[in-house]
N, C-alpha and C positions, 0 to 999 in steps of 0.2 A: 177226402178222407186220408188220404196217402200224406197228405200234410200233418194232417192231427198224429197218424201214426208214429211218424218220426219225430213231433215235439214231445211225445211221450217216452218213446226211446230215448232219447235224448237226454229227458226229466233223469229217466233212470241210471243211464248208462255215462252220463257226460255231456254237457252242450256240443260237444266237438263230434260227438257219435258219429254224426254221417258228413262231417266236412273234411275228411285226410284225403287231400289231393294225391297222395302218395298211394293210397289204400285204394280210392277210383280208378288211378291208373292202373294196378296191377288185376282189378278186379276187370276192367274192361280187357285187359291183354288175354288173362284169363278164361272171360267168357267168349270171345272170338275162336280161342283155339278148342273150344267145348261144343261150341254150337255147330264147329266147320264140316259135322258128317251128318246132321240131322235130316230127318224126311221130310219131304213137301214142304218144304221153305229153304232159303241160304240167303246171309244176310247180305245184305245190299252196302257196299262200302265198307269202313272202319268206325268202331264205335265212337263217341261224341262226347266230351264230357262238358258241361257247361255249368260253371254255378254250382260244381257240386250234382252234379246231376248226370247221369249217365245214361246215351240213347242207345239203343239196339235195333237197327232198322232191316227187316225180313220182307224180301219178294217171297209170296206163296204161288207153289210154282202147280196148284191143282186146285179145281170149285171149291168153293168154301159154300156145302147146299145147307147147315144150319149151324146153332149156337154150337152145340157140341162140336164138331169140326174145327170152329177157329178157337175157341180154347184147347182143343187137343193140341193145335200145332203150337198155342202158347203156351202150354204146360210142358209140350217136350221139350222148351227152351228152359222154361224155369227149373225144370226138374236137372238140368246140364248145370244152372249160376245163382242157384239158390244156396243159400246156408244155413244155418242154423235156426234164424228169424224169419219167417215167410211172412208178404202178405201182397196183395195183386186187386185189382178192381178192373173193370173193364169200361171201355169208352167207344162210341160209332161216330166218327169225326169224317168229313169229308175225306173221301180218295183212300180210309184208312182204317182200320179198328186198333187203339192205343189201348194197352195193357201196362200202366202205373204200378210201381212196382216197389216194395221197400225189402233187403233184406240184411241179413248180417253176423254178426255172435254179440256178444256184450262185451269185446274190445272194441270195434270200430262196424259201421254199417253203409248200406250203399241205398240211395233212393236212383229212381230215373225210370225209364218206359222202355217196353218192347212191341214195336211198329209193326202191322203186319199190313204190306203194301202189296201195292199191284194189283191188276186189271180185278181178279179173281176177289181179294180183298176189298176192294174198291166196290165192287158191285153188292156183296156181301152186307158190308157196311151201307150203302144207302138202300136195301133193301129193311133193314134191321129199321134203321132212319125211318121211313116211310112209318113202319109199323108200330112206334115210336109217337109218332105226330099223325098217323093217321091220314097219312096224304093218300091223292088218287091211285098211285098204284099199286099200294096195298089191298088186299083182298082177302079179309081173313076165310 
């Protein structure tokens, strides 16, 4: 969906909307120095940009016991490198819950994901999974 989003921005705003390497870079400098006091997460490394794409990867550093929980601790990031355009989806991927991400104004805009890793995350996530597919050890 996050694809459709930005071909739409895009449509409106300029093919080029979310491709200024210049604009990713500062927008990644940016969100490092925003996210650097937040609670129960701190990101892991330096942001990533690939392709136009920018990754933001967070050890959560406390249980994640439901849905509410790890969106809060991804809303306090978005709510830090968000702008004017929001939009977010969420994903339970091994080792990880990925939060896709599009945001911007209607001069230039930023797509890429924010990772929420670690042991805590990680168990979260295939717990989520299970309940998902319906494997053994879920339990509703």
């Amino acid at each position: 969906m996050v694809d459709d989003i930005v071909e739409a921005l895009s449509a409106r705003y300029g093919k080029d909307w979310a491709r200024d390497t210049g604009a990713n870079v500062r927008f990644a400098i940016e969100a490092e120095r925003l996210v650097s006091n937040i609670t129960d997460a701190h990101m892991i490394g330096e942001p990533e940009i690939e392709e136009y794409h920018v990754t933001l990867q967070f050890w959560v550093d406390r249980p994640i016991s439901d849905l509410m929980t790890a969106d809060r601790v991804a809303f306090e990031i978005f709510a830090r490198i968000s702008i004017e355009i929001f939009y977010s989806e969420r994903r339970f991927v091994e080792g990880a819950i990925v939060y896709p991400f599009v945001t911007g104004t209607s001069r230039h805009g930023h797509s890429g994901s924010v990772i929420l890793a670690g042991p805590h995350a990680a168990e979260f996530s295939e717990r989520f999974r299970q309940r998902l597919v319906g494997g053994p050890r879920f339990h509703a």
